[in-house]
C-alpha positions as CSV (number, residue, x, y, z in Angstrom):
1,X,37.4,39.7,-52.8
2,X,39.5,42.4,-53.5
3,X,39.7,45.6,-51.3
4,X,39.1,49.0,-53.0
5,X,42.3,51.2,-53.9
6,X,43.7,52.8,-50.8
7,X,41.9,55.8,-49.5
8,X,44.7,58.1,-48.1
9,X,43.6,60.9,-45.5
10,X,45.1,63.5,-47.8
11,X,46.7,63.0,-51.3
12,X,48.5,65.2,-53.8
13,X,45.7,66.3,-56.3
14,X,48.0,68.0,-59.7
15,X,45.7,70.6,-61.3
16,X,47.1,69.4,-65.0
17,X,49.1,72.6,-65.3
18,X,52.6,71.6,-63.9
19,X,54.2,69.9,-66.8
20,X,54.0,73.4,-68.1
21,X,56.1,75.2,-65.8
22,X,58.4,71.9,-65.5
23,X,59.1,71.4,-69.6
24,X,60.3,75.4,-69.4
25,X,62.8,74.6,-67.0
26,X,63.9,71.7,-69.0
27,X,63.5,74.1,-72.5
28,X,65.5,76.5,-70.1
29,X,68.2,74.4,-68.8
30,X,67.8,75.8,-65.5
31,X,66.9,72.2,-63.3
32,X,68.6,73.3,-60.2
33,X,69.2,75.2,-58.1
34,X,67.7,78.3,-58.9
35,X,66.0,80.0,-62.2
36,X,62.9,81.4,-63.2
37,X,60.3,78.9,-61.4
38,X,62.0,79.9,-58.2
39,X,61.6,83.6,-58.9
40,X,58.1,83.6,-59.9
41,X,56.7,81.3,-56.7
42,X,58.3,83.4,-54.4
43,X,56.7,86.6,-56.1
44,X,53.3,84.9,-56.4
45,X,53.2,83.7,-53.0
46,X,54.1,86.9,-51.3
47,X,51.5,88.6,-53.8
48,X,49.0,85.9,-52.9
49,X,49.9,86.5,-49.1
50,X,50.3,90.3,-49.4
51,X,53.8,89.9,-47.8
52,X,56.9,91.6,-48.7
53,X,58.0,88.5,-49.9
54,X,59.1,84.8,-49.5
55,X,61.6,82.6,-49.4
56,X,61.0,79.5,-50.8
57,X,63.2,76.3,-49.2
58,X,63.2,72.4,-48.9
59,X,60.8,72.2,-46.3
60,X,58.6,73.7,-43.8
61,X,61.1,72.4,-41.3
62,X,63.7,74.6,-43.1
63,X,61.8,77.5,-42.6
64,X,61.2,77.4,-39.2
65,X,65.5,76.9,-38.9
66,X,65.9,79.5,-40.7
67,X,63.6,81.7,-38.9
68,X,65.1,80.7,-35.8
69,X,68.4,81.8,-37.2
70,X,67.4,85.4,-38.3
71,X,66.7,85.2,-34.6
72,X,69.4,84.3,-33.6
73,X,68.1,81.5,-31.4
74,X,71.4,79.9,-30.1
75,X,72.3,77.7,-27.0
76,X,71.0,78.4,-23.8
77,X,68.1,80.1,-25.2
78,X,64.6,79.3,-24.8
79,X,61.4,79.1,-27.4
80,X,58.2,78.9,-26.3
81,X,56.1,76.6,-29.1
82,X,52.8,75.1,-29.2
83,X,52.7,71.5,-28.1
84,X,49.9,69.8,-30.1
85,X,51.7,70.1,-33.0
86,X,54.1,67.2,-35.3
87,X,57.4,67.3,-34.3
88,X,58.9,69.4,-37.2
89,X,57.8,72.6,-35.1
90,X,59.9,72.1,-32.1
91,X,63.2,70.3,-33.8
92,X,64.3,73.3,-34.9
93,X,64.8,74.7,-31.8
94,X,66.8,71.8,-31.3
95,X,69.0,72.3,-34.3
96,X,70.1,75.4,-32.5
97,X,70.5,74.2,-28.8
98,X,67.7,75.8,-27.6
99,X,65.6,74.5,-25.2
100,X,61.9,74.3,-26.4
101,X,59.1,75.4,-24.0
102,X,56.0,73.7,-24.4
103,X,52.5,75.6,-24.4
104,X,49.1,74.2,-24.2
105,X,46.0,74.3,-26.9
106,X,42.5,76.0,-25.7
107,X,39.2,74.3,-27.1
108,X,37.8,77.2,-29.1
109,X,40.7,76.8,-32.0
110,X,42.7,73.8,-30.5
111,X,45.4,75.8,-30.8
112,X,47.9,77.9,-28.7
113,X,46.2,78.8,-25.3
114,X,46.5,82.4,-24.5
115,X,46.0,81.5,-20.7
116,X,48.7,79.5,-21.0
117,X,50.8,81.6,-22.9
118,X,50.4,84.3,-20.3
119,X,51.3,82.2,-17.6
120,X,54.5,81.3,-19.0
121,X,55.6,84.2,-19.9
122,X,54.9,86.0,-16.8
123,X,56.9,83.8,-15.3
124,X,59.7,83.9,-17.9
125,X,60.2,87.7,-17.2
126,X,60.2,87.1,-13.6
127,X,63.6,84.5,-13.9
128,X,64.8,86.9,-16.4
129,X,64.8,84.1,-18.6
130,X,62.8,85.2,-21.6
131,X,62.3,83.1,-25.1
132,X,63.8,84.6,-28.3
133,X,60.6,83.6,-30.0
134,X,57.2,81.7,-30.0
135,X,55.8,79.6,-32.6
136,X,52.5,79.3,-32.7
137,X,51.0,76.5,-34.9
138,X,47.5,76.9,-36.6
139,X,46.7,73.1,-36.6
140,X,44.5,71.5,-39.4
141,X,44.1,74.9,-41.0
142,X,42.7,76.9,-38.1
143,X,44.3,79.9,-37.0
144,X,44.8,80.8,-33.2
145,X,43.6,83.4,-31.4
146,X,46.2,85.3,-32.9
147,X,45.0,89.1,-31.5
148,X,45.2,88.0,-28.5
149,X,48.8,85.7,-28.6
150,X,50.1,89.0,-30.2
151,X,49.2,91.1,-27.7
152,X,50.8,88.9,-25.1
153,X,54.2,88.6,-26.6
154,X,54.3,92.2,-28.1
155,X,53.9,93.0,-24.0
156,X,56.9,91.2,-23.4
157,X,58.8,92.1,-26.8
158,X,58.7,88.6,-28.2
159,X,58.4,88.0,-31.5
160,X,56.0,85.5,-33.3
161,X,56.8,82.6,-35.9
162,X,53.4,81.7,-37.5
163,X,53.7,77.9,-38.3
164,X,51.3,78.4,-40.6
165,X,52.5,74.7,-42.6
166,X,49.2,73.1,-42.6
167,X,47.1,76.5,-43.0
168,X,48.2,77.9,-46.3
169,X,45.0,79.8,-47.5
170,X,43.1,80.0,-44.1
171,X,42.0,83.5,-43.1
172,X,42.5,85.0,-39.8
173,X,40.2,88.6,-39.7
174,X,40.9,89.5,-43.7
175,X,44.1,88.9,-43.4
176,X,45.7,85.6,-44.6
177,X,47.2,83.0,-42.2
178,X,51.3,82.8,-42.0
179,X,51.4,86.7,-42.3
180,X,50.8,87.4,-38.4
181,X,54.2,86.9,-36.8
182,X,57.4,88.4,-37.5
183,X,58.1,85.5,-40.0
184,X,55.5,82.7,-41.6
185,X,55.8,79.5,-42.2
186,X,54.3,76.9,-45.3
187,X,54.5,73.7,-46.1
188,X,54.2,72.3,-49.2
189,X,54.6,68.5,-48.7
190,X,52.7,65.7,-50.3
191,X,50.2,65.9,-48.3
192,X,49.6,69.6,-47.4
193,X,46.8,71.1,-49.2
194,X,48.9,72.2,-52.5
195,X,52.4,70.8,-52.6
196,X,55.5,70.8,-54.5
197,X,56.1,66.9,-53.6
198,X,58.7,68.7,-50.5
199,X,59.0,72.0,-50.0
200,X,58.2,75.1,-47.8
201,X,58.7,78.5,-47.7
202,X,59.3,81.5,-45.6
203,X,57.2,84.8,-45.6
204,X,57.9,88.1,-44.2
205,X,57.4,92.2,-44.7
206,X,61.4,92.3,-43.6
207,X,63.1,92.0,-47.2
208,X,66.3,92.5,-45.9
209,X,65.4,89.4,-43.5
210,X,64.3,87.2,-46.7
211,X,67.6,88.6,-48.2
212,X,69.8,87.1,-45.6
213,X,67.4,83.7,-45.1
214,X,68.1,83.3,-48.9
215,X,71.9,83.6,-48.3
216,X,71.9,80.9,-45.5
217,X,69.5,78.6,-47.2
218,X,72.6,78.9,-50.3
219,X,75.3,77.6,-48.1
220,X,75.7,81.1,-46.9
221,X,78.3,81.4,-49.9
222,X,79.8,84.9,-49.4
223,X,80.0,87.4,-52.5
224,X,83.5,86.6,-54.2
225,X,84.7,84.9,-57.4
226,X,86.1,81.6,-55.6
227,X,84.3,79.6,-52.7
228,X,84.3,81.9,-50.0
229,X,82.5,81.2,-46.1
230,X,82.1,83.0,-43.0
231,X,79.6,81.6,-41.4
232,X,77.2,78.8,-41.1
233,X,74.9,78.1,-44.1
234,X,72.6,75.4,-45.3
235,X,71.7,73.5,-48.5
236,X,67.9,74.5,-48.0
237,X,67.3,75.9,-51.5
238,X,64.4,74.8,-53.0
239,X,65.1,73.7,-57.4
240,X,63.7,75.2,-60.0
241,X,61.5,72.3,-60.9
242,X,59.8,71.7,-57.9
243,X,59.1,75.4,-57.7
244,X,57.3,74.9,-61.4
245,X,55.5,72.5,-59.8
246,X,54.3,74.6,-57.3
247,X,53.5,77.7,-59.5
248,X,51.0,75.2,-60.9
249,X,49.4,74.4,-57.7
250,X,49.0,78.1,-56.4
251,X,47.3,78.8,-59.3
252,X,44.5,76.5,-58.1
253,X,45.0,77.1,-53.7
254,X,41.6,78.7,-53.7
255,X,39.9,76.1,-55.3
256,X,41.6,73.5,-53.7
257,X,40.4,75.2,-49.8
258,X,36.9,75.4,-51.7
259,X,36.9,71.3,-52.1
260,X,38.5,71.0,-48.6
261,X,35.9,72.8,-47.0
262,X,32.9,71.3,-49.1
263,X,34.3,67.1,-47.8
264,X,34.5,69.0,-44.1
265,X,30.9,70.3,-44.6
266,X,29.6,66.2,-45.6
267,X,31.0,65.4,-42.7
268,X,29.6,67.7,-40.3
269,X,26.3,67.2,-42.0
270,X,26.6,63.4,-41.7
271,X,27.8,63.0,-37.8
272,X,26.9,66.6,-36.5
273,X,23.7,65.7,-34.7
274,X,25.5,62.8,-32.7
275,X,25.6,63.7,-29.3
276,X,29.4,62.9,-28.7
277,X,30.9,64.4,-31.3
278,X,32.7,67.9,-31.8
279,X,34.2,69.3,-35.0
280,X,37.3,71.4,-34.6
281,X,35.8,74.7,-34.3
282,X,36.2,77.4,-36.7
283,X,36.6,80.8,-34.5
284,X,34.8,84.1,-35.5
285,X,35.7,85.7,-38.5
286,X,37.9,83.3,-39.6
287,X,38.4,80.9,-42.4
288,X,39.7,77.4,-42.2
289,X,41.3,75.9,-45.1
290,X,40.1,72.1,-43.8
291,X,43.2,70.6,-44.8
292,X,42.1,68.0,-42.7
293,X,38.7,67.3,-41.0
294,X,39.1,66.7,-37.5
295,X,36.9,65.9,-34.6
296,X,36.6,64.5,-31.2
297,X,34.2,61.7,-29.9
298,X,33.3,60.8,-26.5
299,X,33.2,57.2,-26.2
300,X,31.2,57.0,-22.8
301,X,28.1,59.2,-25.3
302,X,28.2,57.1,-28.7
303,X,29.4,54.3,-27.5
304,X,31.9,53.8,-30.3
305,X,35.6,54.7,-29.6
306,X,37.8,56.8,-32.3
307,X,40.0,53.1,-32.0
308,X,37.3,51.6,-33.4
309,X,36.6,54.2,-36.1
310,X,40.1,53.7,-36.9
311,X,40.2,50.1,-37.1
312,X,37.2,49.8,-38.7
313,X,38.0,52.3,-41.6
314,X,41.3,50.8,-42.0
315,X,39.7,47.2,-42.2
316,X,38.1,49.0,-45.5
317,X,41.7,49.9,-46.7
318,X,40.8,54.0,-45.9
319,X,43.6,55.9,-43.8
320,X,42.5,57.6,-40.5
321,X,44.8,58.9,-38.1
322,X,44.7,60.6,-34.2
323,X,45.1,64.2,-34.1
324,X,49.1,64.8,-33.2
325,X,50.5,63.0,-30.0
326,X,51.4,66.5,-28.1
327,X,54.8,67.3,-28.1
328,X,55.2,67.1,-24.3
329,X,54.1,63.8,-24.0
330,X,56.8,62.9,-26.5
331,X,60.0,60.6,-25.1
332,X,62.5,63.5,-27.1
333,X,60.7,65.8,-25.3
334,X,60.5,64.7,-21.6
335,X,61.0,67.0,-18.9
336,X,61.0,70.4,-20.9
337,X,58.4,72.7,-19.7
338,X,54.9,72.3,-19.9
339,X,52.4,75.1,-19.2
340,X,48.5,73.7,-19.5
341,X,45.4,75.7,-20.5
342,X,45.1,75.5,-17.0
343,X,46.2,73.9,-13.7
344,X,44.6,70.5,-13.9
345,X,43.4,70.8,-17.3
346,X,45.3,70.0,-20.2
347,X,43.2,70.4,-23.5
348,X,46.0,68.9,-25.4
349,X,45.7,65.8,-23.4
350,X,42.0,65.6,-24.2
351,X,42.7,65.9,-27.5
352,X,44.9,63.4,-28.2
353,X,42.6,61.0,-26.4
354,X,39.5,61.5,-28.0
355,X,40.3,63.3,-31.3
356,X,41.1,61.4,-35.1
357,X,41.2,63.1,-38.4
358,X,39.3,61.8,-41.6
359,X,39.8,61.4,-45.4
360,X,40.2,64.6,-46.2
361,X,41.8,65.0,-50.0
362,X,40.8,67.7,-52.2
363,X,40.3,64.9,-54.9
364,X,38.3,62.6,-52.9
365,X,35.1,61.9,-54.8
366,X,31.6,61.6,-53.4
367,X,31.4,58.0,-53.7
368,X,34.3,57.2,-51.4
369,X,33.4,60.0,-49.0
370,X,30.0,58.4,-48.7
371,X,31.7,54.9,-48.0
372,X,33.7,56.6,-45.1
373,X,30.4,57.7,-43.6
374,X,28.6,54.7,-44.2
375,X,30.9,52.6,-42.3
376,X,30.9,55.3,-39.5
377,X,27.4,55.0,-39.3
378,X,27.0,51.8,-39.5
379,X,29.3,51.7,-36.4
380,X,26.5,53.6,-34.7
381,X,23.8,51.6,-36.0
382,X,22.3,54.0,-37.6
């Protein structure tokens, strides 16, 4: 018997509109680097963000360098960053020779701790060893405390990097998510919730920053008629088709955090009242975009272990994954600094243990999201 087709946790859904913008770069001649695709996304993403404006790169990964860069993180600095996070977060500090310093997630966002973040920092100042920045990762679409994180590092003069890769569209207090920290960060991979098949892209209200991240991201290729350097630059540019591509899909972000939220909403409906089970919280006057739905389940309760779910799914040919293996529990990362949500109590920890993430695509239909919750179910006997 054959198996259905593959049911990926989160696939790229086109909106129909992006051979548009892609045939009037071909019309255009302008296929890479730059041209008019690249223009407008960076204007309609900073209008859609009310930023200044934006940058728009390779990848997410490529934002947070060059973010680091305009900070001129260098070696023998330190920046503090969110540990439950994937690993493109914390490389860049890497890239640079930095040492990262790893902060724990709290249960009410499952994001950066504040307590944590408080406790590090306090004793940062004390060694005189300060971090140039923090980045603070709103993971799976929810925002952090972010008041509260900014209060804390504007009391020490630290500025924020919002890696805001998988939030594009949340809402943190009317304001929208990436445009909290001196510099945000987007992805738009294949998987994100709208995507240019790779990108990212760099936000700010500093336009002389985005000015001089555009210059490094071009090579840094000084203003003279031959090839001229005098410092270190990058090929980090995004082209001008995949930028059409991306035009396309902004056009439809709202809808698409619509759809995201509606499969997150089945799901909580469907395993809600299963004493066990927790749904990544949304915090108070905030909006999740639900790029992915994640939750936690307590084995000894429901008797069914997120291994199993996994399996099981997978079994069905349906892709579930654990939430991300913190970064501090990574082999690149062992022995860096670790401060927990508190002594004895590391949230990321539980986390990883007990938490998985479920099909979550904007254009998964209600037939397959019923089959994922059928086989859950019937995992529970229900």
């Amino acid at each position: 018997m054959l198996k259905p087709d593959r049911l990926f946790l989160s696939s790229p859904h086109m909106s129909g509109n992006e051979q548009k913008y892609i045939q009037e770069a071909f019309d255009l001649n302008w296929i890479a680097p730059l041209g008019n695709n690249v223009d407008g996304l960076e204007k309609e993403l900073a209008n859609y963000n009310a930023t200044t404006g934006a940058a728009v790169v390779t990848s997410g990964t490529a934002a947070i360098h060059l973010a680091l860069r305009l900070l001129n993180v260098g070696p023998d600095d330190s920046v503090f960053c969110s540990s439950l996070t994937f690993v493109a977060s914390v490389n860049p500090i890497l890239y640079q020779g930095a040492l990262p310093v790893l902060i724990d997630s709290e249960l009410s966002t499952w994001n950066m701790s504040p307590k944590a973040l408080k406790r590090a920092l306090k004793e940062a100042y004390k060694n005189d060893k300060l971090p140039k920045a923090v980045i603070i990762v709103n993971l799976y679409g929810q925002s952090a405390r972010m008041d509260e994180l900014i209060e804390i590092c504007d009391s020490y003069g630290v500025p924020i990097v919002e890696d805001a890769a998988e939030s594009l569209g949340s809402e943190y207090k009317g304001g929208k998510s990436g445009t909290f920290g001196r510099y945000g960060i987007f992805s738009f991979n294949g998987n994100k919730i709208i995507t240019t098949s790779g990108g990212g892209a760099l936000v700010s209200n500093d336009e002389k920053s985005l000015r001089k991240a555009r210059f490094l991201a071009t090579q840094a290729r000084d203003s003279a008629i031959h090839y001229q350097h005098s410092e270190l630059g990058y090929n980090y540019r995004m082209s001008n088709i995949v930028a059409g591509i991306g035009r396309a899909q902004l056009e439809v972000l709202d809808k698409r955090v619509q759809q995201r939220r509606a499969v997150f909403d089945k799901y909580f409906e469907a395993f809600n009242n299963i004493p066990g089970i927790d749904f990544q919280p949304e915090l108070e006057n905030t909006k999740s975009n639900r790029w992915l739905t994640a939750l936690t389940i307590d084995p000894k309760q429901t008797g069914v272990s997120r291994h199993e779910i996994i399996e099981k799914l997978a079994e069905e040919n349906i892709e579930a994954r654990p939430v991300w293996k913190p970064m501090h529990l990574q082999p690149l990362f062992a022995g860096v600094d670790y401060y927990p949500h508190e002594e004895g109590n590391s949230v990321s920890d539980f986390l990883f243990e007990f938490g998985f993430c479920l099909p979550s695509g904007s254009n998964m239909n209600m037939e397959d999201q019923d089959r994922v919750i059928d086989i859950i179910r019937n995992l529970f006997k229900m």
